[in-house]
N, C-alpha and C positions, 0 to 999 in steps of 0.2 A: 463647438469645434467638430469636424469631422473625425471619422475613426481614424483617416490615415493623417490627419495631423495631431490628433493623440496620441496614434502610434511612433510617431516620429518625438513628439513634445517626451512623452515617460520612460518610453523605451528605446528610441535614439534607430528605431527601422523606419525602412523610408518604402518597406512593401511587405505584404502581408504571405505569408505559408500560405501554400496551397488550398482550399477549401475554406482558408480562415474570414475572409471578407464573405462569400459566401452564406457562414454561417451567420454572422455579427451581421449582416443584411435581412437575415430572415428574422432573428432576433429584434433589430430595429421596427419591422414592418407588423411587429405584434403577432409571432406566430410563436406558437411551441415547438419544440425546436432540440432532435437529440442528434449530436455531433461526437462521433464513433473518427477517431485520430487516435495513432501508435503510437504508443511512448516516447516520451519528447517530439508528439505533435503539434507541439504549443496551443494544450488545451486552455490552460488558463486565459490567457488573453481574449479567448473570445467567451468570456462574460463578464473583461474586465474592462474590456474596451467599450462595449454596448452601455456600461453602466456610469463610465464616464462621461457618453455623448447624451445622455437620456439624466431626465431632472428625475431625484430622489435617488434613492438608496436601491443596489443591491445585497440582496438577503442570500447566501451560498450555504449549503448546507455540504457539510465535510465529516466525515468519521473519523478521522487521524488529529489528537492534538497536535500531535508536533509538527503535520503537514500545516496545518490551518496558521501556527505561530511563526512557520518559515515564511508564509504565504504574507502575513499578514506585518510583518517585519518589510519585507521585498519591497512591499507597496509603498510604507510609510520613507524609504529610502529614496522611493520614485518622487515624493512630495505627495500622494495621495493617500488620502485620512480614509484608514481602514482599521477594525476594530475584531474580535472576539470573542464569543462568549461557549464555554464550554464547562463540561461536569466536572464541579470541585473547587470553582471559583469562589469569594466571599460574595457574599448577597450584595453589598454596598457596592464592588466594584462592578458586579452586572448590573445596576441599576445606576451608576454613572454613564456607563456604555449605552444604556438603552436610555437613556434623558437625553447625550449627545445625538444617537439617531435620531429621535422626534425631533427636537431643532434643527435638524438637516445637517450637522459638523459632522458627518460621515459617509462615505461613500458606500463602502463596501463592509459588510458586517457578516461574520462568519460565524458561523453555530453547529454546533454537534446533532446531530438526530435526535439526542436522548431531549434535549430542550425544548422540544416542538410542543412536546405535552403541559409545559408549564404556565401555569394561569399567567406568570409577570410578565413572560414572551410573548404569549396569545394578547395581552391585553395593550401592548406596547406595539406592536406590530399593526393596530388597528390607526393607533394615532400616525404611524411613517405612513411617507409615501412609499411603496416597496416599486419600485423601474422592475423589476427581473429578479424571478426564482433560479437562482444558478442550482443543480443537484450533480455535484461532483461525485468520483466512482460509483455512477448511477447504475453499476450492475447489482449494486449492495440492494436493491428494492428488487430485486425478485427474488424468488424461490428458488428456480431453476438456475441463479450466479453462482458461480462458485464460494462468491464474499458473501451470503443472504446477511439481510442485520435488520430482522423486525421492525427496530425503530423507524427504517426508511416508509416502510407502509405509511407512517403518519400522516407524511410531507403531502399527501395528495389532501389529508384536512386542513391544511395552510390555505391550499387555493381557497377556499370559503370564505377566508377572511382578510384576502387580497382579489379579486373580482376584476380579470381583465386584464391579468398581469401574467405577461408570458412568462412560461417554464423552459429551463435552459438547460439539457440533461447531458452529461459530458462522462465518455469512459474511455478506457484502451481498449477492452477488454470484453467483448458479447458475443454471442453464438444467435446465429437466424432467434434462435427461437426467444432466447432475452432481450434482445432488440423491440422485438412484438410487446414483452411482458413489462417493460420498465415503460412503454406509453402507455400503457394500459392502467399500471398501477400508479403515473401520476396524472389521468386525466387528459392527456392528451386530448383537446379538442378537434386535431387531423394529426393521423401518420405524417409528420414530417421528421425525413430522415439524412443528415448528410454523414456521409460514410467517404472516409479517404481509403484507399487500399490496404490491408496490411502486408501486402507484402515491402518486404524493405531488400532493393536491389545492391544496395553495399553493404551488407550483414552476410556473411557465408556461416552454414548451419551445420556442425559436423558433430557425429555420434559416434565415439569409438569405445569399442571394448575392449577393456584393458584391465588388466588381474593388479599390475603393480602402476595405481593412476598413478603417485607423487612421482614418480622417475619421470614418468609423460608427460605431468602438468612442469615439470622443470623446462623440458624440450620445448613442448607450447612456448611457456615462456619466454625461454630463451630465442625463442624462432620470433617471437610478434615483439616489436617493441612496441613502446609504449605505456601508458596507464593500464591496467587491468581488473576485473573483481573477478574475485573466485568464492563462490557459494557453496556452505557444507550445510547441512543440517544439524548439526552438534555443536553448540558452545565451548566445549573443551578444545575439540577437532579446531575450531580456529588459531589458538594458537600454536597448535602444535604444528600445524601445516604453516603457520608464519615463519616458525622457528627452524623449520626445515628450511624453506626457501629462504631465508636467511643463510642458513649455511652453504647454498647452494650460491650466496653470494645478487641475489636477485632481491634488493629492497622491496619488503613486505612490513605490515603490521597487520592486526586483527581486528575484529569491533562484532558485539553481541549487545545484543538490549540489558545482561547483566552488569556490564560496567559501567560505574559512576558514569553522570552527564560529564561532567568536565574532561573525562580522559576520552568521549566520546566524541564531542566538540572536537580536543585536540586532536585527533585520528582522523576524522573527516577531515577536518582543514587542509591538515600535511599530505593526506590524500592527493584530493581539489589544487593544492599549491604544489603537487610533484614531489616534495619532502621524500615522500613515498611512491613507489610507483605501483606496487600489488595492495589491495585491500580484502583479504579474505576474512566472509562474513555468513553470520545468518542470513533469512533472509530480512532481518530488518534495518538492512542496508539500500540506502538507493533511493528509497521513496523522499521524491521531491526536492531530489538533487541532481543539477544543470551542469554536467560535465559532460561537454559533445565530444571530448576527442577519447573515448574508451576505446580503446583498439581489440580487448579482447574481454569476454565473460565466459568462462571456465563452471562449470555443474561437477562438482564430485559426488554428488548423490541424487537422485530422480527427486525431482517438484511432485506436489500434490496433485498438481492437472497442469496441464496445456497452459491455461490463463495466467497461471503465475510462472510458467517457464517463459513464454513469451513476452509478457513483461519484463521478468527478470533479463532476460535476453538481450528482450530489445534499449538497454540500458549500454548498450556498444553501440558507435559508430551515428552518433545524431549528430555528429558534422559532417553526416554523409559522403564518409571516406571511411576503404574500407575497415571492415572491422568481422570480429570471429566471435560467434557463440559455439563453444564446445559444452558435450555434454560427456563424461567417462563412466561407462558403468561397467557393472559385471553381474551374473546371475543369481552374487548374493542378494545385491542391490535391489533387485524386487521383491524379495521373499522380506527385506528389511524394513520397505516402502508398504508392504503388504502388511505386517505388526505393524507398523506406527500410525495405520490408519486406524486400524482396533483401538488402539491404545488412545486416541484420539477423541476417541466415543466409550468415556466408560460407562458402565452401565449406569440405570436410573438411579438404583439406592444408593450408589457412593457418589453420583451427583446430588444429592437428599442429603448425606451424610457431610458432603463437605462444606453445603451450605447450613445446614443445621452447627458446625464448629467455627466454621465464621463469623458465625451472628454471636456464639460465646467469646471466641477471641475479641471480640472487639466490646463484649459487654451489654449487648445493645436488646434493648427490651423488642419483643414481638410487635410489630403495630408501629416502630418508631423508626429514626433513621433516614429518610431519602433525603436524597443529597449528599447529604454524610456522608466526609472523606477523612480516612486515615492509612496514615504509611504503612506497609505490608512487607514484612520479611517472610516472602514463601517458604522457605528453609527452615526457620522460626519454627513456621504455623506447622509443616508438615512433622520435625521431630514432634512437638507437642501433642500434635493428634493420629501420630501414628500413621501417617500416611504418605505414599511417595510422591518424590517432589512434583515429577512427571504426571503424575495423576491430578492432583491439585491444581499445576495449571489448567490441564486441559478441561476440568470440569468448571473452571473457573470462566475458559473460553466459552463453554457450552452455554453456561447463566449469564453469560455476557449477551451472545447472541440470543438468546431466549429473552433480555431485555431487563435480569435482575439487577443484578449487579456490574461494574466493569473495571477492568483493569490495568491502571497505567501503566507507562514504562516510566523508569526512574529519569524522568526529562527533568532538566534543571531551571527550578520557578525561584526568583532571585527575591530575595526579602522588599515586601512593599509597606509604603505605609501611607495613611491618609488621616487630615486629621478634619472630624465632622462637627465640632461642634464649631455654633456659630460665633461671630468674632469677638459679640460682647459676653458671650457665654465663657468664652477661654479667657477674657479681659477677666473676668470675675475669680475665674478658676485660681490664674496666675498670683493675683493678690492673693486669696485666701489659701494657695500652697505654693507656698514660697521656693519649698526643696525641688519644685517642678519645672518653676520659671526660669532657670537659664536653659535646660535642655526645650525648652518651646522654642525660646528665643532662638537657641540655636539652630531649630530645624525649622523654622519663619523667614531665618535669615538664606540658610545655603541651599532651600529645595525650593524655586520658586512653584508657583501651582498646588502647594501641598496642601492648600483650602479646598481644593475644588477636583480634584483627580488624585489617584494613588501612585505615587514616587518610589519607583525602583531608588533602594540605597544599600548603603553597607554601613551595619552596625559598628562595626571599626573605622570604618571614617567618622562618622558621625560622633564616637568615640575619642576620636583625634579631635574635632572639631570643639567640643564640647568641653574637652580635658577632663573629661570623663574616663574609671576603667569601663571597660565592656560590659563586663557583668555588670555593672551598674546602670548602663545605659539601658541594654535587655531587659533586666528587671523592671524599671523605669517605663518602659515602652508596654509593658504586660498589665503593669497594675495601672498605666494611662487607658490601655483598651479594655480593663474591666469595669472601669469610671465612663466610659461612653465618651472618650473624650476626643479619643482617636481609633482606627483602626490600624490592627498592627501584624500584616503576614507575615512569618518569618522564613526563610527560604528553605529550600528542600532539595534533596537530590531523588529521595527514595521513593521508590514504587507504588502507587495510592492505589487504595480499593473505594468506591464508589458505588454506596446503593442509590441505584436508578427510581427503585420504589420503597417503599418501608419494608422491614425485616416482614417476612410470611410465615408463620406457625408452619412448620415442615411438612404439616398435614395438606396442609393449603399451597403447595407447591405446584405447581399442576404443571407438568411437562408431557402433552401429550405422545404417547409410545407411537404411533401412527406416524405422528412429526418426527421422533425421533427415527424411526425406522427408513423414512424418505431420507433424512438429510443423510444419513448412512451409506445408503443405497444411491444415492446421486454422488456424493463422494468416494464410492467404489468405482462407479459409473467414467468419473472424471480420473482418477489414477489408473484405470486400466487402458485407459484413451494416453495417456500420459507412458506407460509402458507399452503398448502399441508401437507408439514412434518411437520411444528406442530401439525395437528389436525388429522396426521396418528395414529393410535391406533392399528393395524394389522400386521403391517411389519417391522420387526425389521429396529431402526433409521443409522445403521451401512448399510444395505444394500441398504436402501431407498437413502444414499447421494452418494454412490459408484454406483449407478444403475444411479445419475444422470451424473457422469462424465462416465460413457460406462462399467462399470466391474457388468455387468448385472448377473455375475453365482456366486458371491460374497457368502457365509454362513454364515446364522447368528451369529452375537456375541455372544448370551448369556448371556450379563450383562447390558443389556440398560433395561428403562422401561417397552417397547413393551416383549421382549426374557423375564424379570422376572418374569411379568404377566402371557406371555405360559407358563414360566419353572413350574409354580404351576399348570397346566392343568397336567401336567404328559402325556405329549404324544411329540414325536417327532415333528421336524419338518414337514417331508411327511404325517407322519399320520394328522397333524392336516389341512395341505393343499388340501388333499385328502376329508377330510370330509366337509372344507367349500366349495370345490366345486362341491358336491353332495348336500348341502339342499341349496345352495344360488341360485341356477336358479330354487327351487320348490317355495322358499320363494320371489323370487322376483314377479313369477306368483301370488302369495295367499296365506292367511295368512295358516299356518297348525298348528296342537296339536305337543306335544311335540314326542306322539305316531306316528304319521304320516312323523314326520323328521325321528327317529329312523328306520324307515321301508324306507326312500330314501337313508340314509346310509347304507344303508343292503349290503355288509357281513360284516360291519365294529363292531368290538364290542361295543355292547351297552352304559355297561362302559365310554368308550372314546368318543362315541357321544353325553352323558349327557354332559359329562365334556366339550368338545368344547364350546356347545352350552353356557352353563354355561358363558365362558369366556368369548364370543360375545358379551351376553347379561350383564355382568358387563362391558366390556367396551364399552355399548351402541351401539353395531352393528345392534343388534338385540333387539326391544324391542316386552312386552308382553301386552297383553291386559286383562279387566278384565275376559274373559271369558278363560284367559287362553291360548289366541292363539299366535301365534309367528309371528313376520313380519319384513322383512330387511328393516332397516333404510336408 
């Protein structure tokens, strides 16, 4: 089939986004291939579509489970067999997964980073046909992204053992100079680059300061109708800012990665269906959720950089009608953004320390461990070893990124079971334990597949079914999977920790200071670029984010804070650029009269050099002194 009657056939378009046939063409014609699209640019599609029209399997490499399970859910809805494998799964069910790719029963297969390095992946991946290396949030493989994640360096030893298989590298998110660095680090055989614009002309960008935001963000509110998200950086701050606008009578709820999966579920949903119409959130709201009618995104505290404000951002108005990214701060608001960057980077020995109590909390000898997954109550861990909670996480992100260990969020994994042994094997079984054979029967009879694939179930129905109590049947299921008879996951809600490699003697840690000190120093790098554009007052906010990702010749909006403020100068753009850089190198020499700029602006009419100056001086560029005199701030 062609792309545009696969696009039509799974996803019911009858024409393709901007750039997106484009891409999926260069894709087709065997080329490498990095496609640089804004948030709800309808990345996905174009390495789901190439992978349809092309014989074998696409292989996507993703860092987010819970992205990869949305992703890979969506597909199997569309009727197209797509699959999973990521850190913490049972052995048996990745090796059902990878037996269906070799036999071709799957299209698309999605894998974590951390998997690349594993001999059963390495040695399965030589038997598929792999069509296409899809490498989703592909800024995560440099140095220089703000996401870096070690593991992505791998991805370019994949090519080796796929030979002639285009790479398909896909982000929101890249500055000139990461663009260069993610073809670099996967082998790109030619720069090939398609870049859609980011600028987004129905998004208006407004930055105001403001000492009392909740009064303001009610106003907002009450002024945009609509669905909305409001972003705080504090888990507690979410509800309490719900509970306000609640009283304010503006249906809200909250959501943080700390609340059980299921009330998280339920919160999105009501969200997405309107139940709700404000969703105020960490930031681990958002990612990989299809809601085009956002009408507003509200920031009550500064982003770590530009990348994730604009993401975050650009998560308003993807049905391209308008829509408002507000950002509120106040001069606390750096000085806070400024500790939580420190605090983010704790030093080496309590990263040493908090991996050295990890490896006891969980018991686990030096030398043993990878893979190994078990549930994490951070709170737990931190009274027990005397450390704060904030610390623990963030050191936990650090050995994340560094490639030790990682850590889930409490996503909801629903009890599975599979039963492996073979059919005269459990013939035998049955007769010889009698007290087993109705619960077989039972679960023979109501899971069909349950020989050959792992069956999401519920203990309690099976329970019902069985006329069994629960605890009986549980029991039953446990001492079946330590007989090898079956496999038996039981579900989970709570937060897993994940050694990526076996435990390391604390001595044998080795977290270069050098590396430490870059990522430091490029994360200061990025949050000062990120406070920059708050407390820009001269340049419209539309070109100031577009000027950081490379589209340096970009035209003002017109409808941000900055552009309203000119728009009442009554003077063009050139005219009014013209004029600040005729009095700003007399005024940075010495203070002058109002007379005395007028005449550095000369031929420019008078009129309009009042009026600039005027504006300068309201939005504090310029201030005056009592004698009247002018001086650049």
């Amino acid at each position: 089939m062609t792309p545009h009657q696969l696009l039509l056939k799974y996803w019911g378009f009858s024409s393709f986004r901007p750039l997106q046939e484009e891409i999926i063409r260069s894709v087709l014609d065997g080329k490498d291939t990095l496609a640089l699209l804004p948030t709800g640019g309808g990345k996905s599609l174009c390495f789901q579509v190439p992978a349809l029209a092309m014989d074998g399997i696409c292989l996507v490499i993703s860092p987010l489970i819970a992205l990869m399970k949305d992703q890979v859910d969506n597909l199997k809805k569309r009727g197209i067999p797509a699959s999973a494998i990521h850190s913490g799964m049972h052995s048996d069910e990745i090796r059902i997964i990878l037996d269906n790719c070799c036999y071709g029963k799957t299209k698309l297969l999605y894998v974590s980073p951390e998997r690349l390095t594993t001999d059963k992946l390495r040695e399965a991946l030589k038997r598929m046909k792999i069509n296409l290396l899809a490498v989703d949030e592909a800024h995560c493989v440099s140095q220089w992204g703000y996401d870096f994640r070690p593991p992505y360096l791998r991805i370019a030893d994949i090519r080796q053992l796929i030979p002639g298989t285009p790479v398909m590298a896909l982000t929101a998110t890249a500055t000139p100079e990461v663009v260069k660095d993610i073809q670099l680090r996967l082998g790109f055989r030619a720069e090939n680059v398609f870049q859609k614009s980011f600028e987004r002309k129905n998004l208006t960008y407004l930055v105001l300061k403001e000492e009392d935001k909740l009064k303001r963000l009610v106003k907002i509110l009450t002024k945009v109708k609509g669905p909305g998200i409001v972003y705080v950086r504090n888990r507690r701050h979410t509800k309490e800012i719900a509970e306000y606008l609640q009283k304010n009578r503006i249906s809200a709820d909250y959501y943080h990665a700390g609340l059980d999966p299921r009330t998280r579920d339920q919160r999105q949903s009501a969200w997405i269906s309107e139940e709700r119409r404000i969703i105020v959130s960490t930031n681990a709201f958002g990612m990989g959720i299809d809601k085009p009618n956002v009408r507003v995104v509200v920031h009550l505290d500064l982003p770590d950089s530009i990348e994730a404000y604009f993401q975050e951002a650009g998560r308003g108005g993807r049905d391209e009608k308008r829509a408002y990214a507000v950002l509120l701060y106040e001069n606390a608001d750096v000085l806070d953004s400024r500790h939580n960057l420190v605090q983010s980077y704790p030093e080496l020995d309590t990263i040493r320390n908090v991996y050295q109590a990890l490896g006891n909390y969980f018991q686990l000898p030096v030398g043993m461990g990878k893979d190994s997954q078990s549930d994490f109550d951070i709170a737990a861990f931190a009274e027990q070893y005397k450390f704060q909670p904030v610390i623990v996480f963030n050191c936990l992100k650090f050995l994340e990124k560094e490639g030790f260990v990682m850590m889930t969020e409490g996503l909801h994994h629903p009890s599975k079971i599979f039963i492996k042994a073979q059919k005269e094997e459990l013939y035998r079984f049955q007769v010889e334990h009698e007290a087993f054979d109705h619960l077989i029967k039972t679960m023979l009879r109501s899971y069909s597949g349950i020989l050959s694939d792992f069956i999401v179930f519920s203990e309690t129905e099976l329970a019902r079914r069985s006329n069994l109590p629960a605890a009986t049947v549980v029991s039953n299921l446990k001492h079946l999977a330590r007989l090898q008879i079956l496999d038996y996951i039981p579900q989970t809600d709570k937060p897993q920790v994940i050694y990526l490699q076996e435990r390391l003697d604390t001595r044998d840690l080795t977290i270069s200071p050098e590396n430490y000190k870059d990522r430091l120093r490029d994360a200061g790098k990025r949050l000062e670029k990120m406070i920059s554009y708050a407390e820009e007052t001269n340049k419209c906010r539309s070109q100031v984010l577009l000027a950081y990702f490379g589209e340096s010749q970009a035209k003002r909006c017109g409808k941000c804070d900055v552009c309203i403020e000119r728009n009442k100068v009554s003077l063009n753009e050139m005219e009014f650029d013209s004029i600040v850089s005729l009095i700003k190198p007399v005024l940075k020499a010495r203070p002058c009269t109002l007379e005395e700029l007028v005449d550095a602006a000369d031929p420019v009419n008078e009129d309009k050099v009042i009026r600039a100056i005027q504006w300068l001086v309201d939005n504090e560029k310029i201030s005056v002194d009592h004698e009247r005199r002018y001086r650049w701030e």
